[in-house]
N, C-alpha and C positions, 0 to 999 in steps of 0.2 A: 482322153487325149484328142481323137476327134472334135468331140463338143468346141477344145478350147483353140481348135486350130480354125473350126466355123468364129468362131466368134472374134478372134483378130483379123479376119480375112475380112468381115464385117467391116469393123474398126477401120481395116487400109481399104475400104472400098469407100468410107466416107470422105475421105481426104482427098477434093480435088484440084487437080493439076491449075497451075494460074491459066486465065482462058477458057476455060470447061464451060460449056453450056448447056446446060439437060438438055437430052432428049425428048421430043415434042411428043404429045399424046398418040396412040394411035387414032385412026377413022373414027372407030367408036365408041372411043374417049374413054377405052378402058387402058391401064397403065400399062406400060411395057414391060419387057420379064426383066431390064436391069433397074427401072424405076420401083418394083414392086421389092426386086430384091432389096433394093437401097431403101424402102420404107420397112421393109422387114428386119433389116440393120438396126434402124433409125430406133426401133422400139425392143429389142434385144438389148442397146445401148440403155435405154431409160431404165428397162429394167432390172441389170444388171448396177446402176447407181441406186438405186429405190431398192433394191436388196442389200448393196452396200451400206446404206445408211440405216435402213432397218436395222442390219447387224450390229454395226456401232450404237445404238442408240440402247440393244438390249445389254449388249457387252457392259456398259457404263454404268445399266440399270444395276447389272448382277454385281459389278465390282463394287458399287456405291451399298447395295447389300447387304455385303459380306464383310466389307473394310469401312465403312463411313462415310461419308462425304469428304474429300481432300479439299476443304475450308482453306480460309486465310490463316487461320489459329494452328491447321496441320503445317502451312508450309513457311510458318515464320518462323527464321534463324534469328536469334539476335546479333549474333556473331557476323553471321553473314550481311545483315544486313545493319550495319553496326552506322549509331551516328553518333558525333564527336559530342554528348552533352555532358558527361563527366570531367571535368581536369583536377577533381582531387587526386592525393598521391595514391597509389595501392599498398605501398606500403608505410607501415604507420612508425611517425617520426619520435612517437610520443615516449618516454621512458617506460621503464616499467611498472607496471598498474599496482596497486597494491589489492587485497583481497577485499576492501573496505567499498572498492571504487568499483566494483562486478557487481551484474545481475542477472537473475533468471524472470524473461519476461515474456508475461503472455496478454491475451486480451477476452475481454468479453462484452458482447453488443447485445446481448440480449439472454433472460434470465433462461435459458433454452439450455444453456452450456456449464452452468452452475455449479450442478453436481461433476460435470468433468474436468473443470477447473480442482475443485476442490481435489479428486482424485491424483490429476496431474501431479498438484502440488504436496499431496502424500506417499506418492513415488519418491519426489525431488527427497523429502523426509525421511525415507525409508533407505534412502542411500547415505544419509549424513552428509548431503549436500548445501551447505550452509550458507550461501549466497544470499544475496538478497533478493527475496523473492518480490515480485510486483506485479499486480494484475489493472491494465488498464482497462477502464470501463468509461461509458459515455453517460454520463447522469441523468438524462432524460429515460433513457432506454431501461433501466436496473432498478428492482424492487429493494428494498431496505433486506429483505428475506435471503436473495441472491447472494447482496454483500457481505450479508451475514455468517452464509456456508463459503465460501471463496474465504474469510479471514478465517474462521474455525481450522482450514487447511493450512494456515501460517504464510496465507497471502496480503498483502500490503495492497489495498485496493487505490490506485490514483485516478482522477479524474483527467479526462485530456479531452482536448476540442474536435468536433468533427468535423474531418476534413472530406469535403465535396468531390466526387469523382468528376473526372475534363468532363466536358462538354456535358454538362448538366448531367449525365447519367447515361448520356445517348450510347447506343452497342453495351454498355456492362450490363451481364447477366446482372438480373434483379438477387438474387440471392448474394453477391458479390458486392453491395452496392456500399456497404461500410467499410468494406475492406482498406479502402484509400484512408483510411484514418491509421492503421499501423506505422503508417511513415511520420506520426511522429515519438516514437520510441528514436528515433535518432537526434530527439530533441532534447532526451535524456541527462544531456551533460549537465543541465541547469539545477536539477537534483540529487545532483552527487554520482554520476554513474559514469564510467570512462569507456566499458566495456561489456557487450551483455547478449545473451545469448535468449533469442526469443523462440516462443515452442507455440503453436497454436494447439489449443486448446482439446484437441480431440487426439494427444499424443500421453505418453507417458515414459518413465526412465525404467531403464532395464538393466543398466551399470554407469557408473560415475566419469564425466567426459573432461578430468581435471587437466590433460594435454590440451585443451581446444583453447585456456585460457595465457597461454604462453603465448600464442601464434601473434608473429606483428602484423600480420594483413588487415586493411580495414574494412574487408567483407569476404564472409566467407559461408558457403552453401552445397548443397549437398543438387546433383543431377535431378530431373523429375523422370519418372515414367507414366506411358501412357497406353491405353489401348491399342491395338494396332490399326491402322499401319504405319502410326510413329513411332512406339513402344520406347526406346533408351534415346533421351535423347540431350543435346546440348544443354539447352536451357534447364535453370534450375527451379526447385520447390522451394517457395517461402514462406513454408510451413515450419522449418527449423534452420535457424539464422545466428550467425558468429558478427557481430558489428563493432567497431568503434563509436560511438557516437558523437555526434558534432553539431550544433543548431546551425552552423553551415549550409553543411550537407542538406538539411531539411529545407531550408528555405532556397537551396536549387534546385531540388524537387519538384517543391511546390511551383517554380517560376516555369518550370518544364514540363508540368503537366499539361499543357493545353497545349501545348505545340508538339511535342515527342510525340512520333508514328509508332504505335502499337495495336495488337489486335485488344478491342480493351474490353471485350467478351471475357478477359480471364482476368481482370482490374489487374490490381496491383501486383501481382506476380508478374504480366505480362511487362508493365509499365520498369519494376525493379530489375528483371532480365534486359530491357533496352538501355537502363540508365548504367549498370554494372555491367553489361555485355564482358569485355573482355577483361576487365578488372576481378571477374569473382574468383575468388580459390572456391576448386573444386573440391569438397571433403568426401572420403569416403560413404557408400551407402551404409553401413554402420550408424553413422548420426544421423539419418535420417530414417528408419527403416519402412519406406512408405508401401502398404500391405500390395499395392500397386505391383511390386517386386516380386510377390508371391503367384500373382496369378498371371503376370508376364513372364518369367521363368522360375519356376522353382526350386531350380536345382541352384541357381544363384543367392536364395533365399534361406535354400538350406546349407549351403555353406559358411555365411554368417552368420546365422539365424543364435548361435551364444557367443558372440561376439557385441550384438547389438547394443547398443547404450540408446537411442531413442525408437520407440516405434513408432510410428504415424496410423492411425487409424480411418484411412482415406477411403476405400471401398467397402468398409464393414464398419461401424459407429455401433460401439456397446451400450452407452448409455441411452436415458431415457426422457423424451422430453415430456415432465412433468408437468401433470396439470394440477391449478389451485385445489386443493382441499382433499386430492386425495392420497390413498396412502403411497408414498416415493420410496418405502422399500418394496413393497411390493412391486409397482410399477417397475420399478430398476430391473428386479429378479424376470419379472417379463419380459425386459427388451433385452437382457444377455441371454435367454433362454433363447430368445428369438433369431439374435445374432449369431449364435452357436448352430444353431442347424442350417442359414440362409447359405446359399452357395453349394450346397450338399453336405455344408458341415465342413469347408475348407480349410474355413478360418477358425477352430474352434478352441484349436489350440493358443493363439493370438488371442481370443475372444479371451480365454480362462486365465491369461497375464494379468488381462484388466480387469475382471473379475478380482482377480486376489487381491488387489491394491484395493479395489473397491470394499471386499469385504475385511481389510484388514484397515481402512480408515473407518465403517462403521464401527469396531472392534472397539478402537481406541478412543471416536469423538462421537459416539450415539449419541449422549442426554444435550452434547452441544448442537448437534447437527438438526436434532428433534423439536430444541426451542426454536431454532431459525424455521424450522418447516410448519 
């Protein structure tokens, strides 16, 4: 308490009166005792800012640490920061769809994903989910072999054009950099699809989500999660998706890509969250169950946890990316083996879903899956 009553006394000794004129040196030009006190202020003050700023600077160090960098990507709402690019309806004017005019669609850019496609699309089958299934691929990217294990799984492989992320590519994560090609599954309608529900490729079914095909909205998605210190947050995951489709819609997309403000480090989810902002239906985490949930809370995870109809395999990836020539059952059996214990074995219960589906499509389509391989 003393210390802190010197060091305001300080403080109010600096502050002179209008008119004040220092005091002239003594004789022999050593400094006088309120000059010296006042230089002894003088540097009490500096120091006490230069520890102030020290402080802050390790404060910042530690919380950056601990929590991550608070990024543009941590503190963008879309909501909040909503701009007027959408004027479709939200909800859809269309009659009712019939079953002929659905699909279940996913994508694949590169033969890396092949065998989880195929998997996916053995779940869809193991629930007697009859839809039409579609797998969009880019024909440059895809080996004959790929397309081969993706149709053995009762997928309809379509070819579609790759669409260029804004600004040549500039700020989107390189791993990200195809993704601007999913927007056009809204181009859908040209082939016969009114309505369709897209799953990315690293997810699979766990019960039949025939409610989702009633709903009249024309976009509908499930919340993301994220590490903290964002962890639940607004914006959604466009890893599992409720659309109408419209070649409209796509080509305002396309016309707003180069102009719409978004963080585009997260491509096309970020760019989909600003163009939908306040338009999406929120669907339960049920349809989406991204593993994300399990290790941000788990007690929330285990409350739906048999309820779930899709799971999203976002922080734990079971399969295996294969290489030419060698053996891909064995390979597989390695990387869920792998999967199963990573995290301290968190997810192994998750892991062993996929697992099943996995070993219950070699069960049924081995001598097919083996000619493709």
């Amino acid at each position: 308490m003393p210390r802190l009553y010197r060091t305001f006394s300080c403080l109010f000794s600096l502050i002179k009166p209008a008119g004040y004129h220092s005091l002239p040196l003594e004789e022999d030009g050593v400094l006088s005792k309120s000059q010296s006190r006042r230089r002894g202020c003088m540097h009490s003050l500096i120091y006490l800012v230069l520890g102030g700023l020290a402080g802050a600077m390790i404060t910042g160090f530690m919380l950056n640490l601990l929590f991550g960098p608070f990024s543009v990507e941590s503190r963008y709402n879309p909501v909040g920061s909503y701009q007027d690019i959408n004027s479709f309806p939200i909800v859809s004017t269309s009659p009712h769809l019939s079953a002929e005019s659905r699909a279940i669609v996913t994508s694949l850019y590169s033969d890396d994903f092949a065998f989880a496609v195929a998997t996916l699309g053995h779940s869809l089958a193991s629930h007697n989910i009859t839809e039409r299934r579609i797998v969009m691929y880019l024909p440059d990217r895809l080996s004959s072999r790929s397309l081969c294990i993706v149709a053995a799984a009762g997928w309809e492989p379509i070819a579609v054009d790759y669409i260029e992320p804004p600004h040549h590519g500039d700020g989107v994560h390189r791993r990200f950099a195809d993704q601007f090609t999913k927007l056009n599954i809204w181009g859908f309608d040209k082939i016969g699809v009114d309505v369709l529900i897209y799953l990315d490729a690293d997810t699979i079914v766990r019960n039949r989500f025939d409610e989702l095909w009633g709903l009249p909205y024309s976009f509908a998605a499930v919340q993301d999660v994220h590490d903290p210190p964002r962890g639940f947050v607004v914006s959604f995951n466009a890893g599992v998706m409720l659309l109408r489709t419209s070649s409209a819609v796509l080509a305002d997309m396309r016309q707003n890509l180069e102009t719409a403000s978004f963080p585009r480090k997260q491509a096309e989810q970020a760019f989909l969250n600003t163009y939908f902002a306040p338009q999406t239906l929120r669907l339960p985490y049920i349809y989406n169950g991204n593993l994300a949930i399990k290790q941000r809370a788990p007690s929330v995870w285990a409350s739906m946890k048999n309820e779930l109809r899709i799971v999203h395999y976002t922080v734990r990836k079971p399969f295996w990316d294969f290489a030419e020539g060698s053996d891909w059952r064995q390979g597989m059996q390695e990387s869920i083996d792998k999967a199963m214990e990573e995290g301290g074995g968190n997810y192994s219960e998750e892991v062993q879903w996929w697992s099943d589906v996995w070993d219950d499509l070699i069960g049924q389509h081995f001598s097919t899956l083996n000619a493709c391989s």
